[in-house]
LUMZA-527752 format. One record per residue (C-alpha): residue in one letter; chain; z, x, y. Coordinates in nm, 2 decimals, padded with zeros to 4 digits. Example, Ala and Ser with C-alpha at 12.3 -4.5 7.8 and 13.67 -1.06 7.14 Angstrom:
% residues 2
   r   c       up     east    north
   A   A    00.78    01.23   -00.45
   S   A    00.71    01.37   -00.11
END
This chain:
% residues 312
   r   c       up     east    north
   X   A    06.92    11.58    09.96
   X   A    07.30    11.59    10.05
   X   A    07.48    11.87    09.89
   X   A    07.74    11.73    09.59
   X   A    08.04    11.96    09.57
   X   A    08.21    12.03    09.24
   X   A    08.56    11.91    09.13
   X   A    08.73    12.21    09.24
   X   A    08.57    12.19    09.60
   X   A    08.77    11.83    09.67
   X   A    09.12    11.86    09.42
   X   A    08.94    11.61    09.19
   X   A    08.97    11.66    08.84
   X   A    08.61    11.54    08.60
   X   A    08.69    11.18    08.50
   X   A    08.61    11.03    08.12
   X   A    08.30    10.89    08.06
   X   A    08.20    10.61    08.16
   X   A    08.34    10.30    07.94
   X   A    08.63    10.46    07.78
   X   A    09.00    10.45    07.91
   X   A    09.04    10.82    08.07
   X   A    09.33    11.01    08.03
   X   A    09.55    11.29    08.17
   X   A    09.48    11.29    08.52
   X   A    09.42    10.91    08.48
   X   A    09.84    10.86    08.42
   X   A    09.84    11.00    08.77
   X   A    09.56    10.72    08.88
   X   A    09.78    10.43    08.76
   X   A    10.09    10.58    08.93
   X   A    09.88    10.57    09.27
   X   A    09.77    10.19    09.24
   X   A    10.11    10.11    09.14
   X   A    10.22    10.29    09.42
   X   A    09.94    10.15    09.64
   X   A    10.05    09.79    09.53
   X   A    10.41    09.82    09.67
   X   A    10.29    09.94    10.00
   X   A    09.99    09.63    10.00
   X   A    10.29    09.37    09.91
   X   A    10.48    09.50    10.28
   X   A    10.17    09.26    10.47
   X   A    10.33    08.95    10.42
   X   A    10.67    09.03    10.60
   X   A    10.52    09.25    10.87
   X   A    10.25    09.00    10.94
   X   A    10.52    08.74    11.03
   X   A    10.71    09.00    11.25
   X   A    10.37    09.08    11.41
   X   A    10.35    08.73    11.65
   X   A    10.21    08.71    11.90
   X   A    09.96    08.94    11.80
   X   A    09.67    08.78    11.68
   X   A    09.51    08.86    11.31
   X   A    09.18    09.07    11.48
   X   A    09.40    09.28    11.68
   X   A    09.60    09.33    11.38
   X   A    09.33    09.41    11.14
   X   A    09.20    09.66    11.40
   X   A    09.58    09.86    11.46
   X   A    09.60    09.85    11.12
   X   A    09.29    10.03    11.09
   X   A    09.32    10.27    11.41
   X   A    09.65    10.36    11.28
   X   A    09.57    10.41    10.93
   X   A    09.28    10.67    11.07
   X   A    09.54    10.85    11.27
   X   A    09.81    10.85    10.97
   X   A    09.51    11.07    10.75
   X   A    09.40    11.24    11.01
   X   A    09.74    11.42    11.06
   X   A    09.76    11.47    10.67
   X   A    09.44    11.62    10.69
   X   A    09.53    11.85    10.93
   X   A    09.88    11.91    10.75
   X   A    09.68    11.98    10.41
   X   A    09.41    12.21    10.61
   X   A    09.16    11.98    10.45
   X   A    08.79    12.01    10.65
   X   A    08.75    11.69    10.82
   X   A    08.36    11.76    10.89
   X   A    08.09    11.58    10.80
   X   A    07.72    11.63    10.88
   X   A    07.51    11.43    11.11
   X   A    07.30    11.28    10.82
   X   A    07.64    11.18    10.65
   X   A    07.71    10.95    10.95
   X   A    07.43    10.69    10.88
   X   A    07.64    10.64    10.51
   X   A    07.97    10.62    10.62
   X   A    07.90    10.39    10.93
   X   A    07.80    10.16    10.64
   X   A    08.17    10.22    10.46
   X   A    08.35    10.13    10.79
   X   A    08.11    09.80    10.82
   X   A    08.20    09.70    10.46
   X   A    08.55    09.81    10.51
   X   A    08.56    09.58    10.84
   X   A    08.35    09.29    10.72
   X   A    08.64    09.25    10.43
   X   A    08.95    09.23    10.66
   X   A    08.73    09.03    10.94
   X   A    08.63    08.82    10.66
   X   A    08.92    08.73    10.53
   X   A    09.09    08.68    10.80
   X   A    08.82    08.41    10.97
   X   A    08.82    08.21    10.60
   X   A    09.21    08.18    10.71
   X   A    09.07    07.98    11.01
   X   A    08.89    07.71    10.79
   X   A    09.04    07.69    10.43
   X   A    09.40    07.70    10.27
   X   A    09.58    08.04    10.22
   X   A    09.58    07.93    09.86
   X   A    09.19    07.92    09.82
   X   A    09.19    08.25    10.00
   X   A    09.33    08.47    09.81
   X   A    09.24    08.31    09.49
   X   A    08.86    08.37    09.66
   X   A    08.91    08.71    09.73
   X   A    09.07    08.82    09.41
   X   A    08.80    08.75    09.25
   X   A    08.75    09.10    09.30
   X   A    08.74    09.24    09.01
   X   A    08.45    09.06    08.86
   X   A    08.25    09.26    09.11
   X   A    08.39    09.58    09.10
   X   A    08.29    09.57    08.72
   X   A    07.98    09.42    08.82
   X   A    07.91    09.71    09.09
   X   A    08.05    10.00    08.84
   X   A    07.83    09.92    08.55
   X   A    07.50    09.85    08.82
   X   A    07.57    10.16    09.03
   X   A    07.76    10.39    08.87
   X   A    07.66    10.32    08.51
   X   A    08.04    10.28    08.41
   X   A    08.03    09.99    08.24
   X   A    08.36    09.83    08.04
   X   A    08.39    09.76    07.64
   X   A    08.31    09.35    07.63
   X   A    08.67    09.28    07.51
   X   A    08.82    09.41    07.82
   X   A    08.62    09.08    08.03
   X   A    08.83    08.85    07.85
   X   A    09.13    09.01    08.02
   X   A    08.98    09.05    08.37
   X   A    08.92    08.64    08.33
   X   A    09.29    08.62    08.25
   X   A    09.39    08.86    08.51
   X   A    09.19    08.64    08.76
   X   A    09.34    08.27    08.64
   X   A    09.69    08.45    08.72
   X   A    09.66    08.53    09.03
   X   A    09.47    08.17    09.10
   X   A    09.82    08.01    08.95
   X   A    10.02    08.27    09.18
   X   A    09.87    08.12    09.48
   X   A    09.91    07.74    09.41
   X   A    09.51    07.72    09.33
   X   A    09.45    07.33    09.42
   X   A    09.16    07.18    09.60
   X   A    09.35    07.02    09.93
   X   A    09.20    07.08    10.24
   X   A    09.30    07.28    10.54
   X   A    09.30    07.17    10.93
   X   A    08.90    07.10    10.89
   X   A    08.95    06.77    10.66
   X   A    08.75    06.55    10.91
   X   A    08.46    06.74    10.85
   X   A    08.46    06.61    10.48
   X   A    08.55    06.98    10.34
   X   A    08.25    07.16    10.55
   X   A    08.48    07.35    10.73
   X   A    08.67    07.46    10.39
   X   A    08.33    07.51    10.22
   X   A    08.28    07.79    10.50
   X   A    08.61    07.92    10.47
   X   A    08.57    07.97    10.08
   X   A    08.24    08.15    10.13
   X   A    08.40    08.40    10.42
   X   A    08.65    08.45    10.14
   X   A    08.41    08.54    09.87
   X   A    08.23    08.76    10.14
   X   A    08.59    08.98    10.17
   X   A    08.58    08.97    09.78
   X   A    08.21    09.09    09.73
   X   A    08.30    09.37    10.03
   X   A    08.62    09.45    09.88
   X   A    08.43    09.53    09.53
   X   A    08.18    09.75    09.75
   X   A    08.46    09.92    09.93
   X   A    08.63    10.00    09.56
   X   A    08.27    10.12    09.42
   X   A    08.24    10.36    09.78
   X   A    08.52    10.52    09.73
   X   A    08.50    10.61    09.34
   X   A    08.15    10.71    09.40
   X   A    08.23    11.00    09.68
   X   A    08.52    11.13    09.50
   X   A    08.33    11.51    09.42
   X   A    08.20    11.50    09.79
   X   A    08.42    11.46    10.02
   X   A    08.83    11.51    09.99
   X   A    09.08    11.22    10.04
   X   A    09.16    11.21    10.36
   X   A    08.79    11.30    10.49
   X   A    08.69    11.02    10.37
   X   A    08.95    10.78    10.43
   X   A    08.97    10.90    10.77
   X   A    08.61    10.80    10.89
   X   A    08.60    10.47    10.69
   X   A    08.93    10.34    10.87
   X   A    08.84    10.54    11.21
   X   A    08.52    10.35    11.21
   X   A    08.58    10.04    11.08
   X   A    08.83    10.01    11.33
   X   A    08.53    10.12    11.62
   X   A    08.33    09.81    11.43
   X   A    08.61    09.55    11.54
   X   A    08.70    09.71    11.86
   X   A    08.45    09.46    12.09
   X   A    08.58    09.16    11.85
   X   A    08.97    09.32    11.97
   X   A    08.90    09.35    12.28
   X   A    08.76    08.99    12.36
   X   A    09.09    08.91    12.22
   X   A    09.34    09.12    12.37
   X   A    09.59    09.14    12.66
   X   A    09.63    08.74    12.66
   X   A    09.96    08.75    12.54
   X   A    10.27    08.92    12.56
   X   A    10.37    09.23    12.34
   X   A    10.72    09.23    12.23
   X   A    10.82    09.56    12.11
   X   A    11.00    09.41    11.76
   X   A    10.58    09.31    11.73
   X   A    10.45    09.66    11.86
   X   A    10.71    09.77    11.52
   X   A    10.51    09.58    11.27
   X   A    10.20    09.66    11.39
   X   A    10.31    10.00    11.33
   X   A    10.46    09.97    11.02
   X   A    10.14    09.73    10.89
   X   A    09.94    10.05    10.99
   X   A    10.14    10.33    10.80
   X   A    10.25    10.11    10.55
   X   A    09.99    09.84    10.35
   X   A    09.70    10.04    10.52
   X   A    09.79    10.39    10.59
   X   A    09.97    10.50    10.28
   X   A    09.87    10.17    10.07
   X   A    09.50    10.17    10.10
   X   A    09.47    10.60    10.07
   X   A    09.66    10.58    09.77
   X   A    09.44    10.30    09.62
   X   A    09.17    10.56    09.70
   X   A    09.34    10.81    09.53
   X   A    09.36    10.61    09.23
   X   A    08.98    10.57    09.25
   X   A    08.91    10.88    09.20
   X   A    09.07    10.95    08.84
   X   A    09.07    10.54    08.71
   X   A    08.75    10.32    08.66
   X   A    08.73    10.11    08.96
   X   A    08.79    09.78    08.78
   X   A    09.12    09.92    08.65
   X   A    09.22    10.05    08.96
   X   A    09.14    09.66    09.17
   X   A    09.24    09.52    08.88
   X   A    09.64    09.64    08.97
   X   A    09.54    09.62    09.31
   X   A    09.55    09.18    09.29
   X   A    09.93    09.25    09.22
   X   A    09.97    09.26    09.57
   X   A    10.06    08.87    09.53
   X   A    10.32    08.98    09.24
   X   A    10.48    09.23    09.47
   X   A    10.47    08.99    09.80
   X   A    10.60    08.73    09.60
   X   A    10.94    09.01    09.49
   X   A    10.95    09.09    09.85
   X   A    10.93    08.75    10.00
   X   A    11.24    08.62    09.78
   X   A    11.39    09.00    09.90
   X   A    11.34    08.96    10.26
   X   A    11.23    08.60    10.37
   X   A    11.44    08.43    10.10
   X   A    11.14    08.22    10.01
   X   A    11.18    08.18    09.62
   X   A    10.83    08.07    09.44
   X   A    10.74    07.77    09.25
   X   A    10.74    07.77    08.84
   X   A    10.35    07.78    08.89
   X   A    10.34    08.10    09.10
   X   A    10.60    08.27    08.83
   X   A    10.34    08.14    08.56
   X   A    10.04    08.33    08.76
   X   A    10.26    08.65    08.73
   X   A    10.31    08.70    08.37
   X   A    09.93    08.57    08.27
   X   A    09.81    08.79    08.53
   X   A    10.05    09.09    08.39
   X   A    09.91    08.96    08.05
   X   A    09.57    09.01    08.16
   X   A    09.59    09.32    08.31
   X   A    09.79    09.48    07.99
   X   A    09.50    09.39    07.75
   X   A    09.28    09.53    07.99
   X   A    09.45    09.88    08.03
   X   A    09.54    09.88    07.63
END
């Protein structure tokens, strides 16, 4: 039986019970996922500045550099970065989840619309409650569902939800039927990854643990990197956003949505996590100068609306 250490062992405070809004430390948990939103909503930009590099080689930088990134902090912070043999077994499975959501999601790019996507994977947050009340008996008060539905049909407006197909039309939507289910794969895997990290929070410290789920979820995708690699050039404004997309979105974003874990209920924490589309939308009329439809302005506030009368 693997030896749990108490709150004072990791820095983790003891969170509420389960179903009721926490408080003190939680303040510090929402400050994280907001936090954690505005590095997430960087992707978009540093994506486009990351061609020629394709979206495998991506997802595994992202991920190699993100383990390097908490490794030093660990290190820094004089944190043990240790774990036993028999902890291996469990946290290969975290970095297998962790790479089954971004390989996921970016293969559904290859056969459905951007749109359907993201609306697909977040969906989220109907499995992180799902997984929260199943395995860690944290289940939500019943008028806090209404406002994850809410949340949800936001972000769907955000992302222009509508049923055209992609580049696999002449396959009478087959192709987009597969792309939809890769999508709700990353969703399903994204809920896991959320219900992971909440549920190690009194064994292991921050960075520990984020350091061997990114570490080897990147080792999962490096045969699937390297089949790709080296058949193209690498411009070094590209090697910059690769870098960036690995401190930034992954690095800082991601450990800080971990952070949040540990203090919020995992639903609340996702929940603010599906504002990455708010924040990329802020950014892309920022940077790219692309200014949104009426619809995608109408996803923001329902899905601000939603997430509100969730919190409240």
């Amino acid at each position: 039986m693997m030896k749990s250490h108490s709150p004072e062992d990791t820095g983790v405070e003891a969170t509420a019970p389960a179903g009721t809004y926490p408080t003190g430390r939680s303040w510090q948990g929402l400050l994280f996922a907001c936090l954690a939103v505005f590095f997430f909503s960087t992707s978009p930009v540093f994506i486009r500045l990351a061609t020629p590099f394709t979206s495998v080689e991506i997802a595994f930088w992202r991920l190699a550099i993100a383990a390097l990134l908490v490794l030093l902090l660990g290190l820094a912070t004089r944190q043990s970065l240790l774990v036993s043999a028999r902890e291996l077994p469990r946290f290969l499975f975290y970095g297998l989840v962790t790479a089954l959501h971004f390989i996921c999601y970016i293969a559904s790019l290859s056969f459905t619309t951007i749109a359907h996507s993201l609306a697909i994977v977040y969906t989220s947050p109907i499995f992180v409650t799902l997984f929260s009340a199943l395995v860690l008996r944290e289940a939500l008060p019943w008028r806090k569902y209404a406002g994850i539905a809410v949340a949800i049909i936001g972000v769907a407006f955000m992302v222009g939800f509508e049923p055209h197909y992609s580049a696999c039309q002449p396959q009478e939507g087959h192709c987009m039927l597969l792309g939809d289910g890769l999508a709700l794969l990353s969703a399903i895997c994204y809920g896991i990854y959320s219900i992971v990290g909440r549920g190690e929070r009194d064994r292991h410290p921050l960075f520990r643990y984020t350091f061997y789920v990114y570490g080897l979820a990147a080792l999962w995708l490096l045969p699937v990197m390297l089949y790709f690699a080296f058949r193209h050039a690498y411009p070094l404004p590209a090697l910059g956003a690769v870098l960036a997309l690995g401190i930034l979105p992954l690095g800082l974003g991601h450990t800080l949505y971990n952070a949040s874990l540990r203090t919020l209920h995992a639903t609340y924490a996702n929940l603010i996590a599906t504002q990455e589309v708010t924040g990329g939308i802020l950014l892309g009329i920022l940077w790219l100068h692309e200014v949104p439809s009426v619809t995608a302005l109408i996803g923001v506030v329902v899905t601000l609306a939603g997430i509100i009368s969730v919190l409240v």
